[in-house]
N, C-alpha and C positions, 0 to 999 in steps of 0.2 A: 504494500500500500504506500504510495508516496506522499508521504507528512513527513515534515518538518514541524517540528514541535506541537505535536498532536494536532497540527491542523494540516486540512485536505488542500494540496494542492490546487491552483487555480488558473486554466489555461483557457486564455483566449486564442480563438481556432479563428485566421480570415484568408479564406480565398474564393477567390470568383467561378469556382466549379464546386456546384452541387453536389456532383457524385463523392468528389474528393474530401469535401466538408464532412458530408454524413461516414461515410467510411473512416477516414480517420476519428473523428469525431467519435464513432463510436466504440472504434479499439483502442483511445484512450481514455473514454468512460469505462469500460471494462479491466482496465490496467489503473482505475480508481483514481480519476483525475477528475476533478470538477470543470465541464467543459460547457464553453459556449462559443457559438460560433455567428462569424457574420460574414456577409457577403462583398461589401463598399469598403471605404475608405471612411466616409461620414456615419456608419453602422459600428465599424469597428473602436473608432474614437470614441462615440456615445457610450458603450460598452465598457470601454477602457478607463475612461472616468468614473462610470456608476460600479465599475466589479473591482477594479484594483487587482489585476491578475496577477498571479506571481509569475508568470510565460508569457508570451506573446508565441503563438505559432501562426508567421505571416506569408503569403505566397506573393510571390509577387506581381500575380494576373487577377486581379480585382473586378468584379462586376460595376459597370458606371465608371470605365477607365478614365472619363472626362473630366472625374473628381480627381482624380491621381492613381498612380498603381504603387505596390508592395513596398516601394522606397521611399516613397513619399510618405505612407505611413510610416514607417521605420522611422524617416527624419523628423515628422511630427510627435511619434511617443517619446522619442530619445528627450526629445525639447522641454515634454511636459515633465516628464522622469529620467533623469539618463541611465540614473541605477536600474531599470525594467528591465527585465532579462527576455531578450528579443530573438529566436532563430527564425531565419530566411529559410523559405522552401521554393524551388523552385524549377518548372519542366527545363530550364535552360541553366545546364551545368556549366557555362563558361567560368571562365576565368575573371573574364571584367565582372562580374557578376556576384560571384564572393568577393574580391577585392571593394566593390564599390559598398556591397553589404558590410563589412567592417571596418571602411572608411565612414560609413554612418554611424555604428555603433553596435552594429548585432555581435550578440557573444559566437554565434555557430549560422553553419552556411548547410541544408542538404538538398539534396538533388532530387530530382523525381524520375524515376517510379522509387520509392524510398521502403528500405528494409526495415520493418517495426523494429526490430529488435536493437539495430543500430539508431534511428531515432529515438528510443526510448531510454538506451545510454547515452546519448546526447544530451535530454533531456535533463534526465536525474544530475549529470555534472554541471549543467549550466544554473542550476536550481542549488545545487549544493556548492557551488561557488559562491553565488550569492547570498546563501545562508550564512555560508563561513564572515563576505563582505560585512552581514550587518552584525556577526558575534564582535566582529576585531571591532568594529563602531564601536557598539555599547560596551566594550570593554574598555577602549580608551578614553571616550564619555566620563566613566566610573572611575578613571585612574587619571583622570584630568579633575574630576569635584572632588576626591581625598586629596590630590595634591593641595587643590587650591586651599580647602578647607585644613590641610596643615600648615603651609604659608600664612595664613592667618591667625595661626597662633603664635 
């Protein structure tokens, strides 16, 4: 089951194929992921706001490309969060393509037709990097107010 400190993981699922949404979508609700999924760019942000995912799984062929496609959101969540744990999926394994996705910010890049089991290690490392991200915070947080708080003695 993948929690992190007893809570369910939270993955925002966006891309502009239906069949691909539901299919994955549902083999990572059965691999115990809290999943929702959207189709746009303006779907996905509304979403993104009200859920607070701890994933972003984004493809980069969007429904309504005229709002923007996969990078465009990518460059818009990073904006709002940068800490957002973001992996690019997408039917065009180029080269420019991962390069530009981590030049926006995504932690991981995979390719399509994609192997669960390799995206689902993906997953759990890019989730538990980030977990580790916010323990070192709140630990320096905590060793930042006893310091202060002995300084001031």
């Amino acid at each position: 089951m993948p929690e992190y400190e007893g809570k369910i993981q939270k993955v925002l699922l966006v891309s502009g194929e239906d069949a691909f949404r539901t299919v994955l979508g549902a083999e990572l609700e059965g691999e115990g992921y809290a999943v929702r999924t959207a189709s746009t760019k303006a779907e996905a942000l509304n979403m993104y706001k009200s859920d607070e995912p701890d994933l972003v799984l984004g493809d980069t062929h969007l429904s309504n490309m005229a709002e923007g496609d996969g990078f465009d959101l990518l460059k818009e969540i990073k904006e709002i969060n940068p800490k957002t744990s973001y992996i690019v999926i997408t039917g065009f394994a180029e080269l420019k393509n991962a390069l530009k996705s981590k030049k926006l910010g995504a932690e991981d890049f995979v390719s399509k037709p994609y192997d669960l089991i390799d995206l689902l290690t993906t997953m759990e490392r890019v989730l538990y990097d980030a977990q580790l991200a916010k323990q070192e915070a709140r630990q320096r947080a905590e060793q930042e107010t006893v310091l202060g708080q002995i300084s001031q003695k």
